[in-house]
C-alpha positions in Angstrom: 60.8 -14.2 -31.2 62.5 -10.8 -30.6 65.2 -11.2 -33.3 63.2 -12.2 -35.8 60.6 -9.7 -35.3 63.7 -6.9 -35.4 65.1 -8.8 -38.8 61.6 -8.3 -40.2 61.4 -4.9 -39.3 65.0 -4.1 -40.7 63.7 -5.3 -43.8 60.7 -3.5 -44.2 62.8 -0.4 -44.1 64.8 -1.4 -46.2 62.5 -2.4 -48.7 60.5 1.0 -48.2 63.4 2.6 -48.6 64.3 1.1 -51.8 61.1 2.6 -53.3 62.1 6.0 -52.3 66.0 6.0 -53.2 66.5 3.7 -56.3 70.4 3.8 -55.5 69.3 1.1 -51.9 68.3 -1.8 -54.1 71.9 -3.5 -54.0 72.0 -3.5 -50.2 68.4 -4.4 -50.2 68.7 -7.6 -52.5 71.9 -8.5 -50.6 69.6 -8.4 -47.1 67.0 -10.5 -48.5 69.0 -13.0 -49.9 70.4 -13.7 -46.7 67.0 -13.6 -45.1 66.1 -15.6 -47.6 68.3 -18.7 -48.0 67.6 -22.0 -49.3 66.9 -24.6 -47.3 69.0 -27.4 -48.2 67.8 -30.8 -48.7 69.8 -33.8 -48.4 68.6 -37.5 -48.7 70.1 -38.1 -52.6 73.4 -37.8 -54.1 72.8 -34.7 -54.7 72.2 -31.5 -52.4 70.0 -29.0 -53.6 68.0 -25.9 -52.2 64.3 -25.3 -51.9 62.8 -21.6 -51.5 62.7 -20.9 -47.4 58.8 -20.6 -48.0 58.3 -19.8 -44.4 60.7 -17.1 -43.8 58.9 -15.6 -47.5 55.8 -15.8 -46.2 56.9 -14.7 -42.8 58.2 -11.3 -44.6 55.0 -10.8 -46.9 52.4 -11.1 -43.8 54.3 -8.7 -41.8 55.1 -5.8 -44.7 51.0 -6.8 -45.7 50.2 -5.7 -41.6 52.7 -2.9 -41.6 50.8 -1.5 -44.3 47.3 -2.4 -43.5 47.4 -1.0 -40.4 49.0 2.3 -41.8 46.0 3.0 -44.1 43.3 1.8 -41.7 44.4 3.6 -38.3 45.5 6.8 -40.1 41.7 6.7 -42.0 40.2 6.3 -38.5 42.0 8.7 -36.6 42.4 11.7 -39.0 40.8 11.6 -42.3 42.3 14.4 -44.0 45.8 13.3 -43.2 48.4 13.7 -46.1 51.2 10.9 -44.3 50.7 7.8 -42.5 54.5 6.9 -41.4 54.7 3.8 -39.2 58.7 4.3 -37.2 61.1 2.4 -34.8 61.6 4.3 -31.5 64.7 5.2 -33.1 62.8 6.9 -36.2 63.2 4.5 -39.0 60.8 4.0 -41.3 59.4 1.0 -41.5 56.6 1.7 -44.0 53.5 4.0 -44.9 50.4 4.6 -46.8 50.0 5.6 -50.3 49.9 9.1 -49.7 52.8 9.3 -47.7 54.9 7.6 -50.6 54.4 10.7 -52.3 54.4 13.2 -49.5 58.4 11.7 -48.6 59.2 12.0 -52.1 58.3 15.8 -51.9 60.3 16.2 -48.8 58.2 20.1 -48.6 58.1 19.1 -44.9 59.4 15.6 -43.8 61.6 13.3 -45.6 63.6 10.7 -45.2 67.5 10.8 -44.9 69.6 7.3 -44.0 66.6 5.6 -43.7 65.3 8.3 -40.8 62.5 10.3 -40.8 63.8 13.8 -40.3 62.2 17.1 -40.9 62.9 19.6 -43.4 63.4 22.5 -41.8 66.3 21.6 -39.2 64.7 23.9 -36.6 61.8 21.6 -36.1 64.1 18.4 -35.7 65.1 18.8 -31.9 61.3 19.0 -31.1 60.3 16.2 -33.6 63.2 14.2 -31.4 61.7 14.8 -28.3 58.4 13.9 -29.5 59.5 10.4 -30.5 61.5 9.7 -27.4 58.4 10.7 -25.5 56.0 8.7 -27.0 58.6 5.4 -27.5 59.3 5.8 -23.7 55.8 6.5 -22.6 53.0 5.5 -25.2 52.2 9.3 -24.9 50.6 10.9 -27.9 52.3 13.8 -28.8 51.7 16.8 -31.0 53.2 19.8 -32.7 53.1 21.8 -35.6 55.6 22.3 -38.3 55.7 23.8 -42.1 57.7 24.1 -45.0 60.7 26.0 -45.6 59.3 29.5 -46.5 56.2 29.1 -45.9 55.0 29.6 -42.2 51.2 30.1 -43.0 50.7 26.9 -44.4 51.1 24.8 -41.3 50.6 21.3 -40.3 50.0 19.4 -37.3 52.2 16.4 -36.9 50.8 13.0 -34.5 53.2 10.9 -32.9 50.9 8.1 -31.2 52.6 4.1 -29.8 51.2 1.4 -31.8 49.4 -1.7 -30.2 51.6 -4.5 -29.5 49.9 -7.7 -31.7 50.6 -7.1 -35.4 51.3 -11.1 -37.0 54.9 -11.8 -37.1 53.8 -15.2 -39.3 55.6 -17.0 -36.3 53.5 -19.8 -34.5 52.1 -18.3 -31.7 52.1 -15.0 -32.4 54.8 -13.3 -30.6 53.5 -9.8 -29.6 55.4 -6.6 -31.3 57.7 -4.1 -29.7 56.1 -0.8 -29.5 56.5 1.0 -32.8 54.9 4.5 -33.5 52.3 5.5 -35.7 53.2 9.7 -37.3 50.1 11.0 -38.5 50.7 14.8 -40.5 47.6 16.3 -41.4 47.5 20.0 -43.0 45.4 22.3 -40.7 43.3 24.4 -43.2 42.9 20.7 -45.0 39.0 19.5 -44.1 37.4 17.6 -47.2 34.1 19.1 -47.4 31.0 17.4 -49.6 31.2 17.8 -52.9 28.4 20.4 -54.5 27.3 17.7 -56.5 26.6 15.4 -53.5 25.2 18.1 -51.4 22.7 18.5 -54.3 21.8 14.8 -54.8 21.2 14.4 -51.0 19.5 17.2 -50.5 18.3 18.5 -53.3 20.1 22.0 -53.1 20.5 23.9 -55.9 24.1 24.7 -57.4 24.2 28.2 -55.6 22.6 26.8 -52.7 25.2 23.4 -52.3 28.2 26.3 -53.1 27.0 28.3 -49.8 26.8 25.7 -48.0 30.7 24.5 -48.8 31.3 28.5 -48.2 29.9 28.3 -44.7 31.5 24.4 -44.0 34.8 26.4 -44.6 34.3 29.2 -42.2 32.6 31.5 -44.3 29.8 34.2 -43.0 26.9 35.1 -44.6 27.8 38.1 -44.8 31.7 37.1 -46.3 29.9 34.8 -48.7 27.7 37.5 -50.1 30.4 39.7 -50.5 33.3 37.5 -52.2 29.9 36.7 -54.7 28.8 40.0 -55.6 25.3 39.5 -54.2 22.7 41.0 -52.0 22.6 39.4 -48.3 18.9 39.2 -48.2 19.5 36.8 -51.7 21.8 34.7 -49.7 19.7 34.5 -46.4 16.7 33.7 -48.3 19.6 30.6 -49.9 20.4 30.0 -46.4 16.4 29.8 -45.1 16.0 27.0 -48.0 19.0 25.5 -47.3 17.7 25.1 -43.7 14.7 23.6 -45.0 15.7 20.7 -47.4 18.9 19.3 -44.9 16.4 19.6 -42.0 18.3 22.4 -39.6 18.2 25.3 -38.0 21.7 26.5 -37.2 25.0 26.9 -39.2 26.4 24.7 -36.7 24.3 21.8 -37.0 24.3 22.3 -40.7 28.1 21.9 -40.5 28.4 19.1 -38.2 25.6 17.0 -41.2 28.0 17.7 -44.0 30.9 17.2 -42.1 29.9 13.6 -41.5 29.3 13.0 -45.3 32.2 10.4 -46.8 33.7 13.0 -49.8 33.7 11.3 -52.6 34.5 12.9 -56.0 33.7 11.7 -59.6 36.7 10.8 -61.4 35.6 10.9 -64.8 
């Protein structure tokens, strides 16, 4: 059901919208009451309506997917991403993760303008349109790097990959999706490294030793580290050397790649 799936989709943006620019909730409430409707029911004198439970349920399963898959390809595909923003070909938004509800609200370096997913700096908007045609036309991933206004050193890459056809419509039979796309920004000097305090409870490193070991995660030398510290660089081999020991290797690559795959969590309290 191609129209239907496109009424959906219209108002998901629209209701995404809504959250974004309080000023959209008239036009909004006017959509969805037309979506909708009552269904009448005759068979008495009277003719009353009943809730269109199908067409609500309809709605809810396919913001619920729109969402769902947002949070769980973004998580699987780049971790450290600040924006999951699921688009029409045409660049409407249709919905996003949590994170990117607060990310468009900041508009440092994407927001959203008449429902469209523009970029803040205007330069950056004719290659952000090619992009999207590309990867609507093709299923192409493509990529490219932007930043805010004013600030060129703190960059981010920006994802544009087609979304699988299959997401539920709540139609019977399950009419496949058009292809919508899936815009991934990640900040590039943004990797999540262990927390000390879990480096230390899995390993058993001390607090200066789990602090080198973030240093050298995040690109730091030896030699760097001992510097920035104030301390002698045999002190911070010999850290190194025990470090080696308790996480069970031998290089600062390997040591790297074993607290890279660590799931950062930090203590909220």
């Amino acid at each position: 059901m191609p129209e239907q799936m496109h009424q959906l989709d219209r108002l998901a943006w629209q209701l995404f919208q809504s959250i974004l620019t309080s000023d959209r909730l008239p036009e909004v409430m006017d959509s969805l009451a037309t979506w909708l409707q009552p269904l009448a029911v005759t068979g008495s004198l009277d003719v009353c309506g009943v809730p269109n439970w199908p067409r609500i349920v309809d709605l809810f399963v396919h913001c619920r997917a729109l969402r769902e898959f947002a949070d769980h390809a973004a998580s699987s595909a780049h971790p450290s991403h600040v924006a999951a923003i699921i688009l029409t070909p045409n660049a409407r938004v249709l919905d996003c993760d949590y994170r990117g509800e607060s990310f468009l609200k900041a508009g440092n370096v994407m927001r959203m303008q008449g429902g469209q997913l523009q970029c803040t700096v205007a330069g950056f908007q004719p290659r952000f349109n090619s992009a999207l045609k590309e990867t609507a036309g093709t299923g192409r991933t493509t990529n490219f790097l932007l930043h805010p206004p004013e600030q060129p050193a703190q960059r981010f890459s920006l994802t544009l990959t087609g979304m699988q056809p299959g997401l539920p419509a709540g139609d019977e039979g399950g009419a496949a999706r058009i292809h919508d796309i899936l815009c991934l920004v990640a900040p590039l000097d943004g990797r999540r490294i262990a927390t000390a305090r879990q480096l230390m409870d899995l390993f058993g490193l001390s607090a200066a030793e789990a602090r080198l070991a973030r240093a050298i995660c995040h690109g730091d030398s030896v030699e760097e580290y001992a510097r920035e510290q104030g301390l002698r660089l045999p002190t911070v081999r010999t850290q190194l050397s025990s470090i080696f020991n308790k996480t069970g290797t031998t290089r600062q690559a390997t040591l790297v790649r074993l607290i890279a795959g660590i799931p950062v969590v930090r203590d909220l309290a």
